[in-house]
C-alpha positions as CSV (number, residue, x, y, z in Angstrom):
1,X,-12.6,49.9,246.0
2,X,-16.3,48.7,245.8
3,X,-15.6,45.5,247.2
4,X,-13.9,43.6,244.7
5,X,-10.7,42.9,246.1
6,X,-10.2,41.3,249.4
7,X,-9.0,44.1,251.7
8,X,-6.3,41.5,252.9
9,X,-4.3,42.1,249.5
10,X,-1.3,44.0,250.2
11,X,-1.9,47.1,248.2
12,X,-5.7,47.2,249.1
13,X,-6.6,50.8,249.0
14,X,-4.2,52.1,246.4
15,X,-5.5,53.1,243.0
16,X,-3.8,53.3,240.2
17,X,-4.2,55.0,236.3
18,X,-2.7,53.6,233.6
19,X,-1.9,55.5,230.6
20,X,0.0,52.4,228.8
21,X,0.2,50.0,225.7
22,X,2.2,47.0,224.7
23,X,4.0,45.0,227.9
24,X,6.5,47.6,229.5
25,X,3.9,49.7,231.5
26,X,0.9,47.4,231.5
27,X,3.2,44.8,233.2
28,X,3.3,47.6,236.4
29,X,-0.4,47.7,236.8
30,X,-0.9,43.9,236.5
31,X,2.0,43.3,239.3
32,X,-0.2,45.9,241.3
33,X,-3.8,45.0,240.4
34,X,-2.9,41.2,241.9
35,X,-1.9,42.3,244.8
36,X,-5.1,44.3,245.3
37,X,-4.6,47.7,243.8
38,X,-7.6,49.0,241.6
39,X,-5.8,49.9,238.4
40,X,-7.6,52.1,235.8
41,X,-6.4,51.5,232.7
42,X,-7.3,54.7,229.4
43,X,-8.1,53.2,226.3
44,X,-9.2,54.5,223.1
45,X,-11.7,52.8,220.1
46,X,-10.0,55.0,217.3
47,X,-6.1,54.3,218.7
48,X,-6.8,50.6,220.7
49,X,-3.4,48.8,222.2
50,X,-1.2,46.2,220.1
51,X,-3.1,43.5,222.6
52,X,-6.5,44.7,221.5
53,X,-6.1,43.9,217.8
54,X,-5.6,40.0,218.6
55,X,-7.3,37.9,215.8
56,X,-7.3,33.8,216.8
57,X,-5.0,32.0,214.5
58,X,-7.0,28.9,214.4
59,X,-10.0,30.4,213.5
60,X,-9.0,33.9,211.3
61,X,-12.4,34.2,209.9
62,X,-13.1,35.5,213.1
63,X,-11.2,38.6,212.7
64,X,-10.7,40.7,215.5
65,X,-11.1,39.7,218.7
66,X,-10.0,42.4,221.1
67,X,-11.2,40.5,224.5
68,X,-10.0,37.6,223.4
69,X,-5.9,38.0,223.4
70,X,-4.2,36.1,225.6
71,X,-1.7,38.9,225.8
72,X,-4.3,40.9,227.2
73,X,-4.7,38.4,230.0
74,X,-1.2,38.2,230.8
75,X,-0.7,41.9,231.0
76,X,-4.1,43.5,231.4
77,X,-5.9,41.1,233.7
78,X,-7.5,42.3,237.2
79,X,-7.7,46.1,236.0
80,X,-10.6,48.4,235.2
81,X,-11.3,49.9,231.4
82,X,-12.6,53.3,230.5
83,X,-12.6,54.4,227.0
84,X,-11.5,58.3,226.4
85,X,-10.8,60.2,223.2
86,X,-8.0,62.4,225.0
87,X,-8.0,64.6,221.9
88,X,-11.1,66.2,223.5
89,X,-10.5,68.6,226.2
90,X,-13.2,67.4,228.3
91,X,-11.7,63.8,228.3
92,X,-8.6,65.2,229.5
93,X,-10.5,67.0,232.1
94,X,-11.9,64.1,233.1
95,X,-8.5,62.6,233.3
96,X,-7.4,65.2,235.9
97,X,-10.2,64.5,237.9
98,X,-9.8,60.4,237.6
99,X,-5.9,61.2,238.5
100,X,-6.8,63.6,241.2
101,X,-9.1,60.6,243.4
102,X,-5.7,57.9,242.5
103,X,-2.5,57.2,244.0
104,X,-0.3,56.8,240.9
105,X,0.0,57.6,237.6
106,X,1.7,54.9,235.1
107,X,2.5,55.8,231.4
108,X,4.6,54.6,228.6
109,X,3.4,56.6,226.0
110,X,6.5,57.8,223.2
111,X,8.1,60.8,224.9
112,X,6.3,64.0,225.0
113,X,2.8,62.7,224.5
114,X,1.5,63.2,228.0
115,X,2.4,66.2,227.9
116,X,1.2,67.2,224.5
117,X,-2.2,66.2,225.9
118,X,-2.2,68.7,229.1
119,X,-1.6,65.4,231.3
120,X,2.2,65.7,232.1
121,X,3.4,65.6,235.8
122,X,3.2,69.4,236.4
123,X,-0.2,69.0,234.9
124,X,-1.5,66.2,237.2
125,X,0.7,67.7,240.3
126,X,-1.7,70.4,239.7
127,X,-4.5,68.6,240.9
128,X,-3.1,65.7,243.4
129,X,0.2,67.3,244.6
130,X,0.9,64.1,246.1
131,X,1.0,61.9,243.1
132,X,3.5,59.4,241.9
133,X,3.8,59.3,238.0
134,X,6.3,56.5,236.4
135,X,6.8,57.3,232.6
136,X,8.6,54.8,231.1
137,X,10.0,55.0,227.5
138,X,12.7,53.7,225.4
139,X,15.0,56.4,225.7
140,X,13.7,58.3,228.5
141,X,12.7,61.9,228.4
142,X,15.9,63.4,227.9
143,X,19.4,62.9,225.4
144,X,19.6,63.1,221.8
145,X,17.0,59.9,221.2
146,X,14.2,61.0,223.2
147,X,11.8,61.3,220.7
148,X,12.0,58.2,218.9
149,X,9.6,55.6,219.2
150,X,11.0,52.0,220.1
151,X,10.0,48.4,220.4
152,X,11.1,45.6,222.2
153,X,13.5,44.6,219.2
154,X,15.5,48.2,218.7
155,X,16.5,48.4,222.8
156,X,17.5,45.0,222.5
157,X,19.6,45.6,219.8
158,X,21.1,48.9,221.3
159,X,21.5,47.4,224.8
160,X,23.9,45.0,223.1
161,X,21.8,41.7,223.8
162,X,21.8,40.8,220.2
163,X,25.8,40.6,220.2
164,X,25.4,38.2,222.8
165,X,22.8,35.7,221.5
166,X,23.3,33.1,219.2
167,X,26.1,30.6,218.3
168,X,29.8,32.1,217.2
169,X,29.6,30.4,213.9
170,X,26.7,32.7,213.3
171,X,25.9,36.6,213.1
172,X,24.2,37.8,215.8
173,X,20.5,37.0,216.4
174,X,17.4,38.7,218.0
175,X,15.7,36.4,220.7
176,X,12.0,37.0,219.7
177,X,11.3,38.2,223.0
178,X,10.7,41.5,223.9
179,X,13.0,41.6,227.3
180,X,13.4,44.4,227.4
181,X,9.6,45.1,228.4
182,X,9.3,43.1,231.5
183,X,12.8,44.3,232.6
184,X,11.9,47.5,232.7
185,X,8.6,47.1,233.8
186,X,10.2,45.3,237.2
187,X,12.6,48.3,237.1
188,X,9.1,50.3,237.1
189,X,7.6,48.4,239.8
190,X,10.1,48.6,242.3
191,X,10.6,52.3,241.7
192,X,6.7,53.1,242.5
193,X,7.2,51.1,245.9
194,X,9.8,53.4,246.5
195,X,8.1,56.5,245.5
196,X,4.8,55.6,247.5
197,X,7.0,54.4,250.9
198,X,9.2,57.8,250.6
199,X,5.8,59.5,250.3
200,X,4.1,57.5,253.4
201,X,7.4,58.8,254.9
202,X,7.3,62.7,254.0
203,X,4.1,63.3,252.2
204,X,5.6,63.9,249.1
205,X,5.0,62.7,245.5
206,X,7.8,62.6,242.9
207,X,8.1,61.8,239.2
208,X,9.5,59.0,238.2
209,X,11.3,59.0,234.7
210,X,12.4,55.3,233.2
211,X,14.7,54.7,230.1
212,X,14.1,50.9,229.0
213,X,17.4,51.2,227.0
214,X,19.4,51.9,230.5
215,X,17.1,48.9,232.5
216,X,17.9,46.5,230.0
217,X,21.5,47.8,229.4
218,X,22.0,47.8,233.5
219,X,21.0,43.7,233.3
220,X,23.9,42.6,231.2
221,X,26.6,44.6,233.2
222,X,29.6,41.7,233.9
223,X,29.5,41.9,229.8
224,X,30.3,45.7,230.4
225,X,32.8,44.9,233.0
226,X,34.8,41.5,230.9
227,X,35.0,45.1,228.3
228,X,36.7,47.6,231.4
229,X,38.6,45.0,232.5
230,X,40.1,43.3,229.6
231,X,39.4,45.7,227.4
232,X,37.9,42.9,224.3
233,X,34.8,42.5,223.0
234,X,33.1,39.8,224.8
235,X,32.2,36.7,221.9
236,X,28.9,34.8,221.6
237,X,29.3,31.0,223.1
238,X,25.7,30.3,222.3
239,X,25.4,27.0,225.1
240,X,28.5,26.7,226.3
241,X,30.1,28.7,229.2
242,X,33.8,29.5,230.0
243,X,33.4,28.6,234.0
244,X,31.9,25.2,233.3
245,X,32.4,21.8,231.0
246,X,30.4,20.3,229.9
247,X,27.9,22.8,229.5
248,X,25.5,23.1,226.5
249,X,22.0,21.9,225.6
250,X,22.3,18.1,224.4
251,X,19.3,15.5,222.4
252,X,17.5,13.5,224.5
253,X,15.1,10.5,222.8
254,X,12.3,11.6,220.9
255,X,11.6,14.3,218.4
256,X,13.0,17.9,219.5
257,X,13.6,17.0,223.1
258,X,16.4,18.5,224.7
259,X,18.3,18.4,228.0
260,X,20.7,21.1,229.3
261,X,23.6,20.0,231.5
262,X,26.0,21.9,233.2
263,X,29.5,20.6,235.1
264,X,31.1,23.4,237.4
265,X,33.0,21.5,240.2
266,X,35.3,19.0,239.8
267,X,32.7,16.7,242.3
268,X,30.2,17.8,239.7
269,X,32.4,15.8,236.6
270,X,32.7,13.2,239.3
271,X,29.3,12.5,239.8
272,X,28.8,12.9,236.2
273,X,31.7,10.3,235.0
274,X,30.3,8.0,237.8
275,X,26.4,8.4,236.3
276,X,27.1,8.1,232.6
277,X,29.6,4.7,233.9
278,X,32.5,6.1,232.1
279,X,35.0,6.2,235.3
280,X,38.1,6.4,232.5
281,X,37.5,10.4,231.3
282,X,38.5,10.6,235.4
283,X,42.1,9.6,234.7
284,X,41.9,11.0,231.1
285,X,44.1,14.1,230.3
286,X,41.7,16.3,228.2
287,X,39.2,15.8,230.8
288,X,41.5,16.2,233.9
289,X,40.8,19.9,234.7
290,X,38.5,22.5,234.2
291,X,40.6,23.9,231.8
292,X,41.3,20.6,230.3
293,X,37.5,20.4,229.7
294,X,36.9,23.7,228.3
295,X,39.6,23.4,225.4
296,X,38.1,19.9,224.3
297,X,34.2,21.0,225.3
298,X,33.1,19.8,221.5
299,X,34.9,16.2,221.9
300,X,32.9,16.0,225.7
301,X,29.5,17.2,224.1
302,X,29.3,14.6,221.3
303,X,30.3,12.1,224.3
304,X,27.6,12.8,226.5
305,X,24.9,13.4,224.0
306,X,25.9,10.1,223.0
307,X,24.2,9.3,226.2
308,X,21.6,11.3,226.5
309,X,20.2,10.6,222.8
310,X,19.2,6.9,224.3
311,X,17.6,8.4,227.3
312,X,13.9,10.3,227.7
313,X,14.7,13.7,228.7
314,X,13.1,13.8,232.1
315,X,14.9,11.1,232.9
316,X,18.0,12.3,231.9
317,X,17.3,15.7,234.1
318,X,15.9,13.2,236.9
319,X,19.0,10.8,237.2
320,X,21.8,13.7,236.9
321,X,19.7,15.6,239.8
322,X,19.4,13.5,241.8
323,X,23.6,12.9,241.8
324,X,23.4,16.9,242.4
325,X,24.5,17.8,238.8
326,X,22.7,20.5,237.5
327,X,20.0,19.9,234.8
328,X,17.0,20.8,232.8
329,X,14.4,19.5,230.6
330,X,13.9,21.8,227.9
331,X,9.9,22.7,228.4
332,X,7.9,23.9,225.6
333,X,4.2,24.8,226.8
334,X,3.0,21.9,227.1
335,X,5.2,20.3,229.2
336,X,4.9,23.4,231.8
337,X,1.5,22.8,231.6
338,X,0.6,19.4,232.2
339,X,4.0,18.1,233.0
340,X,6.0,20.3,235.4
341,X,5.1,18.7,238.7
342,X,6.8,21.2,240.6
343,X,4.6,24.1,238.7
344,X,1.6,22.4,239.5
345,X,2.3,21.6,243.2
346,X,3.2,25.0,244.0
347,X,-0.5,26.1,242.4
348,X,1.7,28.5,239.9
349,X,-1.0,28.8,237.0
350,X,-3.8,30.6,237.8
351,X,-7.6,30.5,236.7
352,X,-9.4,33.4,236.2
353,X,-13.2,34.5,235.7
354,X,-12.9,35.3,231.7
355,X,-16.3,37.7,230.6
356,X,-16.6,36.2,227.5
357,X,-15.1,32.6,228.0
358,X,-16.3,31.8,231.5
359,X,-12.6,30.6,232.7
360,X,-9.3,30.4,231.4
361,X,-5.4,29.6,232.6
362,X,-3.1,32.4,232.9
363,X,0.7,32.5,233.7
364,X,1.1,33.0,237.6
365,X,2.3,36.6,239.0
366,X,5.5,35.1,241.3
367,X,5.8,37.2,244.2
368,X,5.3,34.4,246.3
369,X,3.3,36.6,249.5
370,X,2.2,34.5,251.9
371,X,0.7,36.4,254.4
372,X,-1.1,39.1,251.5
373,X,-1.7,36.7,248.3
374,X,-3.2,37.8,245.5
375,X,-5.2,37.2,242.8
376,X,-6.7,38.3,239.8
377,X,-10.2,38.9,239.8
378,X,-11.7,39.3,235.9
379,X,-10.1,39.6,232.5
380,X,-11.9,39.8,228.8
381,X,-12.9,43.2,229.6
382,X,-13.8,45.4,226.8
383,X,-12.5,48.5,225.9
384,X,-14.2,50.7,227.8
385,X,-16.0,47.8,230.2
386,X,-16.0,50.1,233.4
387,X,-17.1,53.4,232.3
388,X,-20.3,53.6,234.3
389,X,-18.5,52.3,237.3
390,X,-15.4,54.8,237.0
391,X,-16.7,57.9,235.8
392,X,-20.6,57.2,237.8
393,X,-19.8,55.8,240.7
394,X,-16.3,57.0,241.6
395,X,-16.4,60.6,240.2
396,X,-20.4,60.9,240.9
397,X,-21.0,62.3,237.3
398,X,-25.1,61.7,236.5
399,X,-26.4,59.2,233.7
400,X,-27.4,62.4,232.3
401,X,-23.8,64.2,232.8
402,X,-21.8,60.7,231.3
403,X,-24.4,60.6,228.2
404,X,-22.7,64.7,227.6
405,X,-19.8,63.6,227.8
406,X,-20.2,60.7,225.2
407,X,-22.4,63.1,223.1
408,X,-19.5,65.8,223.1
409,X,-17.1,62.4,222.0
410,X,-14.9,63.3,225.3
411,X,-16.3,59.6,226.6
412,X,-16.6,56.6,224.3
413,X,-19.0,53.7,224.9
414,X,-18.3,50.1,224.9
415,X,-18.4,48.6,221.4
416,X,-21.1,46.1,222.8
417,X,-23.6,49.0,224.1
418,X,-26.4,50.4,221.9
């Protein structure tokens, strides 16, 4: 491990190779590298990573800035870089003998590339018998849509996420966030911590095969249940909810600040009528039950966003906690940044040593280990950062033997070397 983690981490000792792009599988190794794993990740100059091709949009003239991204932070920090054409032989040689020295493979190349390049599982097993390999893809390595290459935006789609968002005046609507990558990469993660404890337990490795359609398809199942049971189509409510009144996202003061509210128990509209000083929706008959409140949620909404519209929005969520009612400001960025006291007392952003920017602020990784916490040691690594380090001193080649192996093209050097 060369001393760069702090063997008090919880997966100290574990080393990991990454065969990934996008979020879904470099997500695993970033869980893994904070917590102390050495993770490996195999990059490519001619073919680099969606992250890699980040060019600042305050200052374009730049151009490309593939250190730079702050996706590649928030995925890629606290691992290692090699750069490999894997079209060579000898690059996938090397491979085999980077995988045979490691603990775990993780890959979420399109179906069938792995093994197209000599490195599937029956390859690898044939060098570490023991190894855990999680391939993640959108359809998984099996069924009729196997070989089709996916993004964030078709699984969503196909999961049935996109039926759900948006209001019910309005066709259906895409949330401009990939969830379906982090879903399935937490899917991923926990599957490798079972894989590595059932081999701790009988020696054995196993492969491990993910469909991000089925992770993300598995996280909206009551939708799939309301259909079994009832039989309907479940409708998009966009804010509301058909368990709670009010419930919805209402104006606060100012320009684009917002509050959410949300009313479940009939304490809850107590408390609320008694806050907003309008004890008469109590005795009122639209208001008088749940059900009451449901059927006239759009009169109730424009009433209380009558009263939130005067109010600042942290006050809003402030006063209605504090009665126990259930509240939110809506934060943007900067308000988790420099506003979110709780955020900030519970040290959630971290800073990390940045090679080409000294330091910069990076999301938190919430696992929340107390006795083992981790951290994240170095981003703004260039493609191909570690070479020396990883194919030198961990598989003992020579300067002379590495300097081949770039000569043949099987090894590629960092853009910054001579």
């Amino acid at each position: 491990m060369n001393g760069v983690q702090s063997n008090e981490q919880a997966l100290a000792g574990l080393r990991i190779v990454e065969f990934t792009a996008g979020m879904a599988g470099p997500w695993v190794g970033r869980y893994m590298a904070y917590c102390g794993a050495e993770v490996i990740r195999v990059e490519s100059q001619s073919r680099p990573d969606v992250v890699r091709l980040y060019v600042p949009p305050r200052t374009p003239e730049m151009g490309t800035q593939p250190e730079l991204s702050p996706w590649f932070t928030d995925w890629n920090a606290g691992k290692r870089f090699v750069a490999l054409d894997l079209t060579s032989a000898k690059a996938v040689e090397l491979c085999k003998q980077l995988v045979a020295v490691s603990d775990v493979v993780v890959e979420n190349y399109s179906s069938g590339i792995m093994e197209k390049l000599g490195l599937g599982y029956s390859a690898l097993r044939s060098v570490k018998e023991d190894i855990v390999m999680l391939s993640t893809t959108g359809y998984g390595d099996s069924g009729p849509c196997r070989r089709y290459v996916t993004w964030g935006s078709n699984i969503e789609a196909l999961s049935g996420l996109s039926t759900l968002s948006g209001f019910p005046q309005r066709e259906c609507t895409m949330t401009q966030y990939a969830y379906p990558d982090p879903s399935s990469a937490l899917h991923g993660l926990f599957a490798v911590m079972c894989a590595l404890d059932h081999r701790r337990r009988t020696g054995e490795g196993q492969y491990i095969n993910l469909s991000q359609l089925e992770a993300t398809v598995s996280v909206i199942g009551d939708v799939m249940m309301e259909q079994l049971a009832n039989g309907r189509e479940p409708s998009r409510i966009g804010n509301a909810s058909r368990r709670a009144a009010p419930h919805g996202c209402y104006r606060c003061k100012g320009e684009d600040r917002w509050c959410t509210v949300a009313v479940f128990t009939e304490d809850e509209w107590q408390s609320l009528c008694e806050v907003l000083g309008r004890p008469e929706w109590l005795g009122d008959p639209k208001f008088s039950s749940l059900d009451a409140r449901l059927k006239n949620s759009a009169e109730l909404d424009r009433m209380l966003e009558e009263w939130t519209i005067e109010r600042e929005d942290y006050d809003v969520m402030a006063e209605l906690q504090t009665a126990g009612i259930a509240a939110g400001v809506v934060q943007n960025t900067e308000d988790r940044m420099y506003r979110d006291r709780h955020l900030a007392e519970r040290g959630f952003f971290e800073e990390i040593d940045h090679l080409q920017k000294g330091k910069v602020v990076a999301d938190g990784i919430p696992l929340g280990l107390t006795g083992t916490p981790g951290s994240s040691w170095r981003t703004g690594a260039a493609v191909g950062q570690d070479n020396d380090y990883v194919f030198g001193e961990l598989l003992g080649l020579s300067a002379e033997e590495i300097e081949e192996y770039v000569a043949a093209g099987a090894i590629e050097r960092p853009p910054t070397a001579s």
